[in-house]
Residue frames relative to the residue before (quaternion, step in Angstrom):
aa qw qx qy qz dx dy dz
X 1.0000 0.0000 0.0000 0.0000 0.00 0.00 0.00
X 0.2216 -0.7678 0.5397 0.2648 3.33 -0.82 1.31
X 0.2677 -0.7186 0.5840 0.2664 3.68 -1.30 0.44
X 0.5966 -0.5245 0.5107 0.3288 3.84 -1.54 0.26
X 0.0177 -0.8069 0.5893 -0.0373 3.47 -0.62 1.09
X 0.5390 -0.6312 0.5506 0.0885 3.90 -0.79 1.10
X 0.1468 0.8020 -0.5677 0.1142 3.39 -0.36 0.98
X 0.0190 0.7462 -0.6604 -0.0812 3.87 0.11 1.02
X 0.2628 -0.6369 0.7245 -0.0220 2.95 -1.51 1.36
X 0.3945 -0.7420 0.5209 0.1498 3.85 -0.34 2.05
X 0.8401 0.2663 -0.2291 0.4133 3.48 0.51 -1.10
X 0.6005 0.5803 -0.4026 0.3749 3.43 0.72 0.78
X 0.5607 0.5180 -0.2100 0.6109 2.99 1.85 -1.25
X 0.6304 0.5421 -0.3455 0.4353 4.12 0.58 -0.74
X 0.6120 0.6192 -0.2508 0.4233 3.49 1.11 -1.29
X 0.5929 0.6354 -0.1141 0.4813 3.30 1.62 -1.84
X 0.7441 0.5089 -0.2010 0.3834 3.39 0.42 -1.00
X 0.5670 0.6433 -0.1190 0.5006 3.01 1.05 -1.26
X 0.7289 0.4106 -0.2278 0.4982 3.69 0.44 -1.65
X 0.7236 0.6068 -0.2435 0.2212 3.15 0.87 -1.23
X 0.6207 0.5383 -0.1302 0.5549 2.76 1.54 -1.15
X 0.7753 0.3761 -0.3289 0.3863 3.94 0.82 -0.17
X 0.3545 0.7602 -0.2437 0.4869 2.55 2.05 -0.26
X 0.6347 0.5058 -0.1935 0.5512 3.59 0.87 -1.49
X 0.8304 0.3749 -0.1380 0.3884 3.60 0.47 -1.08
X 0.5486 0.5404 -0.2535 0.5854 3.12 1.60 0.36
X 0.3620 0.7322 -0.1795 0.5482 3.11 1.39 -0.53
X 0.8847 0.2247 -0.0014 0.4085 2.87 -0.53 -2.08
X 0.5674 0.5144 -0.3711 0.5252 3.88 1.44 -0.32
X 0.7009 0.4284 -0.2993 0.4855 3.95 0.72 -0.97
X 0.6737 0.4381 -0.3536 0.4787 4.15 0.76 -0.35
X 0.3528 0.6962 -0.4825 0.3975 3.77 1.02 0.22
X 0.6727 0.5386 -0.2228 0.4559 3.53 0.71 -1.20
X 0.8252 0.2715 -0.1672 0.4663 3.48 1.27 -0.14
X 0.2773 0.7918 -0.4462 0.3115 2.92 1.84 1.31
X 0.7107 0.3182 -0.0692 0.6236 3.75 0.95 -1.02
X 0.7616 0.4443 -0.3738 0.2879 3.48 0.59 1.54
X 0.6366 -0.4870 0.1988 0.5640 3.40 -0.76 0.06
X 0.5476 0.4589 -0.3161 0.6242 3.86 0.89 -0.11
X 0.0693 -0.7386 0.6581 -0.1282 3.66 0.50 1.37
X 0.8652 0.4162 -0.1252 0.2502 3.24 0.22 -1.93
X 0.5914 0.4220 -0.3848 0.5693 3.44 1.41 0.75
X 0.4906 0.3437 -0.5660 0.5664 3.32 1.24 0.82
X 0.7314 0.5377 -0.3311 0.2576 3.69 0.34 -0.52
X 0.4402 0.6155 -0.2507 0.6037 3.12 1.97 -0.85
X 0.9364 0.1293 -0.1642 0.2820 3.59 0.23 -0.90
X 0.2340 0.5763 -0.5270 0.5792 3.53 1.75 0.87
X 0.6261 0.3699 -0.4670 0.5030 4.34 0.42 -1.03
X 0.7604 0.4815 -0.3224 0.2932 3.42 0.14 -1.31
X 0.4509 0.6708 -0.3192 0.4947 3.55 1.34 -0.60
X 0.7845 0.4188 -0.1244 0.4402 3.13 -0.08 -1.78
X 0.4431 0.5356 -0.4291 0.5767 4.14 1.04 -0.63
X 0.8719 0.2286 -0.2106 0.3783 3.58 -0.44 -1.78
X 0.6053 0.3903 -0.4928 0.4883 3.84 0.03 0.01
X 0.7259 0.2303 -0.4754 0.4404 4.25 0.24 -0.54
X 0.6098 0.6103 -0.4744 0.1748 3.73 0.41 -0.09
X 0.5898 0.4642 -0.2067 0.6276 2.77 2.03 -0.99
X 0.5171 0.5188 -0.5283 0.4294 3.82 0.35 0.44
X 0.7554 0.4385 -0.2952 0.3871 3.17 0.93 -1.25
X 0.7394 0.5270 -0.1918 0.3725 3.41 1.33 -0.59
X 0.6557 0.4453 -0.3209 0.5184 2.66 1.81 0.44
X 0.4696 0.6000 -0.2942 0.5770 2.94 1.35 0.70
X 0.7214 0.4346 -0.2236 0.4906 3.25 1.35 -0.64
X 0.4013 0.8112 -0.2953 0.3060 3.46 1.76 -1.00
X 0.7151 0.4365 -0.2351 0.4927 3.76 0.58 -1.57
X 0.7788 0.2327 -0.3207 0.4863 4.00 0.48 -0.70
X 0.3962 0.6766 -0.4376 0.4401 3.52 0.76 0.21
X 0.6953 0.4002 -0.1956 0.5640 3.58 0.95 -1.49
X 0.5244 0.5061 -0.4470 0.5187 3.89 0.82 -0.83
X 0.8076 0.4436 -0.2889 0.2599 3.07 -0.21 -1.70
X 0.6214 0.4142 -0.2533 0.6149 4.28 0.94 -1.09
X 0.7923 0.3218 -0.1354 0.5003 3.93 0.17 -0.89
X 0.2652 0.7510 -0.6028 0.0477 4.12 0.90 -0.05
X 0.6769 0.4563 -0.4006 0.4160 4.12 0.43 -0.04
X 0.8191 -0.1632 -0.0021 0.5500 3.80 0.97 -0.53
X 0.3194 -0.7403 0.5407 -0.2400 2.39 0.34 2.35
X 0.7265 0.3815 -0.2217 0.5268 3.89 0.73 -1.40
X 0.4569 0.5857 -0.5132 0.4298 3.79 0.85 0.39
X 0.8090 0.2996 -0.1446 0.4845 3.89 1.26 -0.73
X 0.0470 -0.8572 0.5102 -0.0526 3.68 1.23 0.95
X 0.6726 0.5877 -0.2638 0.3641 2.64 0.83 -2.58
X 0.7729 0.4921 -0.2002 0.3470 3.59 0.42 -1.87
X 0.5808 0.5747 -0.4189 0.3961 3.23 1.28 -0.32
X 0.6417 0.6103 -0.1382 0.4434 2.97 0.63 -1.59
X 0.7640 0.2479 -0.3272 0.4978 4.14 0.60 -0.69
X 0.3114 0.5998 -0.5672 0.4707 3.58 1.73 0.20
X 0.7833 0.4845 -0.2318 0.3130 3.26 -0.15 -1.47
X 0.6898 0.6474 -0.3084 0.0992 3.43 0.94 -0.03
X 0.3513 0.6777 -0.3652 0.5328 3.13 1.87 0.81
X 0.5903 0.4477 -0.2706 0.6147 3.39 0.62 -1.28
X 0.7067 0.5380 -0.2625 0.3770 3.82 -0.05 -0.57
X 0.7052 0.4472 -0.0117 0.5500 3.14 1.66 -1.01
X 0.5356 0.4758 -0.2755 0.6409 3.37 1.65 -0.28
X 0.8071 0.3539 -0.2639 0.3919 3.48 0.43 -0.90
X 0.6090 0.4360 -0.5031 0.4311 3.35 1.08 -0.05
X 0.6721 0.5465 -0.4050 0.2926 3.45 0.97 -0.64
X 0.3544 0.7450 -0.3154 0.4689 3.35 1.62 -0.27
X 0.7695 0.4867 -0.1816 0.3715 3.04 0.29 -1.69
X 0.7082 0.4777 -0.2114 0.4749 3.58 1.14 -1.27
X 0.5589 0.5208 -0.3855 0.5175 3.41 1.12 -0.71
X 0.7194 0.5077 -0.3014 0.3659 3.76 0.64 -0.21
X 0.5454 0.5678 -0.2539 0.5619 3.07 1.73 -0.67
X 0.8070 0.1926 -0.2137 0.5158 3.50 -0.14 -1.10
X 0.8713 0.0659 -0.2474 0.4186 4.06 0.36 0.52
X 0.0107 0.7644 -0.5862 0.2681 3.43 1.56 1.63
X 0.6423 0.4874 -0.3001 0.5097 3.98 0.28 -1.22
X 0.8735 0.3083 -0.2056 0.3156 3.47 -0.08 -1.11
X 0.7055 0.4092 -0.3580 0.4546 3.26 0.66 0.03
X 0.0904 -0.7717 0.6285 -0.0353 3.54 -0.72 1.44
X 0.2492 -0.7987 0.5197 0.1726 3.56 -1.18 0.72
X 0.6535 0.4004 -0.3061 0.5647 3.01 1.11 0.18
């Protein structure tokens, strides 16, 4: 009896993550143009559809590094690179974080 075996492939799934995520953000930059028209609902369709592909790929880039540990735990340092272009959303989110805190850290009050 044959059984189902799980094979993450790093440099496919990094490659993935990556597309997905510019993919999303392209998207969401090219459906703007159909914000103030009668074709509303292909801006609205693609802000959701946006907003799906960029958090899936945050989250999956975020998952990406213990994924590779976890399937590869003996040569794990054989897939830095693959980590590392996994990681480039998450990496990109947090810096944009970060700046958004800088240039309007003072001005925003929550209380």
């Amino acid at each position: 009896m044959k059984y189902f075996t799980f094979k993450y492939n790093p440099k496919w799934t990094a490659i993935l993550i990556v597309v997905i995520c510019l993919s999303g953000m392209l998207i969401g930059n090219y459906v703007q143009r159909f914000r103030i028209s009668e074709y509303r609902w292909i801006y609205q369709l693609g802000s959701f559809l946006n907003f799906i592909m960029v958090l899936s790929a945050l989250c999956w880039s975020s998952l990406h590094p213990l994924l590779i540990w976890y399937f590869n735990k003996s040569v794990w340092k054989n897939y830095l690179i693959w980590i590392i272009l996994g990681l480039i959303p998450t990496v990109y989110f947090i810096t944009m974080m970060i700046m958004v805190e800088i240039r309007f850290g003072d001005k925003i009050s929550w209380i």
